[in-house]
C-alpha positions in Angstrom: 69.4 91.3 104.1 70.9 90.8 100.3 70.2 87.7 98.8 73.8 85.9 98.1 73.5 84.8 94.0 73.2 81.5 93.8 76.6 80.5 91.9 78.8 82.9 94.2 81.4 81.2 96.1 83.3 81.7 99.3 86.2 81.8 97.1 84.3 84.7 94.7 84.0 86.7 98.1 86.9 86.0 99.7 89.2 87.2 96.6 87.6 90.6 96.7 88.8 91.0 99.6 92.1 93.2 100.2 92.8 92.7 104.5 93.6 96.2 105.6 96.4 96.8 108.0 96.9 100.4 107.4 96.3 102.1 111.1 99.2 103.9 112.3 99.0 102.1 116.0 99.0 98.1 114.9 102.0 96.8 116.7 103.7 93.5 115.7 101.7 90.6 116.8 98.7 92.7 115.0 100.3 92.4 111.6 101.8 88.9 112.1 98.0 87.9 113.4 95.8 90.0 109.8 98.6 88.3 107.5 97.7 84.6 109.2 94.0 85.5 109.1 94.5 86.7 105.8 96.0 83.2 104.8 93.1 81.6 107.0 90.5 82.9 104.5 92.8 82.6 101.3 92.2 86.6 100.4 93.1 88.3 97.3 95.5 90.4 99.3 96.7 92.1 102.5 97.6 95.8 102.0 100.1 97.0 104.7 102.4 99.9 105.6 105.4 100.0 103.7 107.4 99.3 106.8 105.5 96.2 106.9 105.8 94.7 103.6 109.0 92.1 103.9 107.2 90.7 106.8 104.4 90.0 105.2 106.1 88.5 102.3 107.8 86.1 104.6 104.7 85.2 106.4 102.2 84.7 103.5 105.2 82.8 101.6 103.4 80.3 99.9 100.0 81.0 99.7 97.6 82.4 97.4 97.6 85.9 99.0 99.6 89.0 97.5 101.1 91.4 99.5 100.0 95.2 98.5 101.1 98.4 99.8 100.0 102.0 100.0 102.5 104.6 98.1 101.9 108.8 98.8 99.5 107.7 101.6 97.5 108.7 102.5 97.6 113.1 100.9 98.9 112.1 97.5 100.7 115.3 97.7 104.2 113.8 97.8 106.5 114.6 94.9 106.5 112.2 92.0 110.5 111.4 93.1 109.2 110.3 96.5 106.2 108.2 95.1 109.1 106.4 93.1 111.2 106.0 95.6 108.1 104.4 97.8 107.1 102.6 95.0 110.7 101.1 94.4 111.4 100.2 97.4 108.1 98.1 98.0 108.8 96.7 95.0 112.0 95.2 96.3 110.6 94.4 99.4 108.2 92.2 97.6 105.1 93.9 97.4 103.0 93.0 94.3 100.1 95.6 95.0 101.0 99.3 94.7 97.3 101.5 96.1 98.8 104.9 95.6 97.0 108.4 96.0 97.0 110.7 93.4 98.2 114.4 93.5 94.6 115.6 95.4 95.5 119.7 95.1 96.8 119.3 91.8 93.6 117.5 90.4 91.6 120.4 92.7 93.7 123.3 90.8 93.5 121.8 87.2 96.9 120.6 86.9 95.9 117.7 85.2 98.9 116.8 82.9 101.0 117.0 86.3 98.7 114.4 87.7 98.8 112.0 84.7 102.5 112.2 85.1 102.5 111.4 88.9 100.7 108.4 88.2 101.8 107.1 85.0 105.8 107.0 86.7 104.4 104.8 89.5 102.5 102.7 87.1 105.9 102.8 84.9 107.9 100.8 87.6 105.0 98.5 88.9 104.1 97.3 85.6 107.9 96.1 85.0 108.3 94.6 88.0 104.6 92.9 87.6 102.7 94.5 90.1 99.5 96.5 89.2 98.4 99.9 90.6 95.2 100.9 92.4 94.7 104.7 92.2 93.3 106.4 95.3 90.6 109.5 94.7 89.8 110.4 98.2 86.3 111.0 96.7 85.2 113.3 100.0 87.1 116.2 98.8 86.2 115.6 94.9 83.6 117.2 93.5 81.4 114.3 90.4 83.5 116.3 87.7 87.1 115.7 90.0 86.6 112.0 90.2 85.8 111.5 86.8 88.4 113.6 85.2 90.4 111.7 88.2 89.0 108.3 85.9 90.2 109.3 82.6 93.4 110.3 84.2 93.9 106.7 85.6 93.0 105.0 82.8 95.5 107.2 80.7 98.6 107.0 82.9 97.9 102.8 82.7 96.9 102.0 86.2 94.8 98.7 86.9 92.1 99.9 89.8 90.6 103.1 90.6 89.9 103.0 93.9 87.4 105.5 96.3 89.4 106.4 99.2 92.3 105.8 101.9 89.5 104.8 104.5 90.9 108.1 106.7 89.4 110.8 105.2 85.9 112.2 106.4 84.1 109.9 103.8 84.2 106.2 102.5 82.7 104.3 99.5 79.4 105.8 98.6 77.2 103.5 95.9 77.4 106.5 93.9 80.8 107.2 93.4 81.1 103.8 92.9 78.8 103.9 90.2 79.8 107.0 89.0 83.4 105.5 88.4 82.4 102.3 87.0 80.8 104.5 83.9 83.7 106.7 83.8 86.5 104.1 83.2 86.6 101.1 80.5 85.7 97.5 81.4 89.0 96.4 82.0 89.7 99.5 84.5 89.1 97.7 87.8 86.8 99.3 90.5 88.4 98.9 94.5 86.0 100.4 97.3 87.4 101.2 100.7 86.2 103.0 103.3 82.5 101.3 105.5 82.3 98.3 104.0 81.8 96.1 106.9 79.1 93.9 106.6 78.3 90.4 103.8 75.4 92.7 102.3 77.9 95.7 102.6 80.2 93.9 100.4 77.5 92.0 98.2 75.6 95.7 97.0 79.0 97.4 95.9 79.9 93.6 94.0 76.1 94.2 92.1 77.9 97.6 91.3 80.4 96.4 89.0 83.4 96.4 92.5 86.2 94.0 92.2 87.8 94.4 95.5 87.3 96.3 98.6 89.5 97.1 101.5 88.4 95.8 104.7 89.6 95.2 108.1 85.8 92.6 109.2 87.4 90.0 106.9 86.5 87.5 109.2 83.1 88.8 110.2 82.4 89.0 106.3 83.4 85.5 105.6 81.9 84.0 108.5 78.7 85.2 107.8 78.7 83.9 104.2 80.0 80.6 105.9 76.8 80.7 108.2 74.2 82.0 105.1 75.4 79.7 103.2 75.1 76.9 105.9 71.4 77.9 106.4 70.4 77.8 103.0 72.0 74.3 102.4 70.2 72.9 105.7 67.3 74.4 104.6 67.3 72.9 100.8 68.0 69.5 102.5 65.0 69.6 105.5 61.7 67.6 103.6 59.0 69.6 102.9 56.0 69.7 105.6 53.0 67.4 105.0 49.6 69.0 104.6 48.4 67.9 108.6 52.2 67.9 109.7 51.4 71.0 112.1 48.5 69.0 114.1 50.9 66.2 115.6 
């Protein structure tokens, strides 16, 4: 089990959190019910299909929670013109989060000024409207020299986040891509992991990485164990210490 630092919060863990409604199935009631658990646990952010994204405005109107959306998802290998137009649109829907993958065969082939371009237009129109970008890699089909030329590239084109993966590729966050991308951008580049992390300690080891926010769908299961460690510890501080022939009575 990972110790929780002593000054972390509930808010510290909860605003790391991006609530993941992304699967193609979730009806209705599925996204009404993540944005009001979302709102429950006061996260940094739901990130929703584009389809989704005025609903979740209008449900998470008036709280602390941003509405993000996914932009290319989840290839990257839509044209630039099509990213915009995604990127547009969400933007007038009132999304506030743009997680877009970048141009994954492009990047492969060496095309690198096209993939600069491709992001730097999506991070064109977000920053003017106020929203940030999150880049997606899809790490699983980079090779170490991909995703860090894939950090330079973010960082030049202006996004906010890089970001590990659209959580439906073969592979998720690994601690070493995580670390490998931490090194590989400047401090004020912003780290997101997606993909396996489930758990408090999940969450708590890529945080000692340098990660500022992770996609997960086990919001509540992450928070409510943080409730119930944090619970224990505070009983715990507050029980009076055993006297020396306390065990013979």
């Amino acid at each position: 089990m990972t110790a929780i630092p002593a000054n972390l919060t509930e808010r510290d863990i909860a605003k790391t959190i991006d609530h993941s409604l992304l699967r193609p199935e979730l009806d209705d009631d599925f996204i009404e019910a993540g944005c009001r658990l979302a709102a429950e646990y006061d996260v940094a952010s739901v990130c929703v299909r584009p389809v989704d994204v005025q609903r979740a405005v209008k449900i998470l109107a008036g709280t602390d929670v941003a509405v993000g959306t996914v932009i290319g998802f989840p290839h990257g290998n839509h044209r630039t013109d099509t990213k915009l137009f995604e990127a547009q649109q969400a933007l007038a829907d009132g999304a506030t989060e743009l997680d877009m993958v970048l141009q994954i065969g492009a990047l492969k082939s060496g095309r690198d000024a096209e993939v600069l371009a491709d992001i730097a237009a999506v991070v064109e129109v977000a920053h003017a409207a106020g929203a940030i970008v999150k880049v997606i890699f899809e790490n699983a089909y980079l090779t170490d020299e991909e995703k860090v030329r894939a950090c330079h590239l973010s960082e030049a084109a202006g996004a906010d986040f890089v970001k590990t993966s659209t959580g439906f590729a073969p592979g998720g966050a690994t601690h070493g891509d995580l670390a490998l991308m931490r090194r590989s951008v400047s401090p004020h580049i912003q780290v997101k992991a997606a993909g396996g992390v489930r758990t408090l300690d999940a969450l708590l080891d890529v945080m000692a990485l340098g990660v500022t926010r992770v996609g997960a769908t086990a919001t509540k299961v992450i928070i409510d164990d943080f409730r119930a460690r944090r619970a224990g510890l505070a009983t715990a501080a507050s029980e009076p210490a055993a006297t020396a022939d306390s065990s013979v009575y």
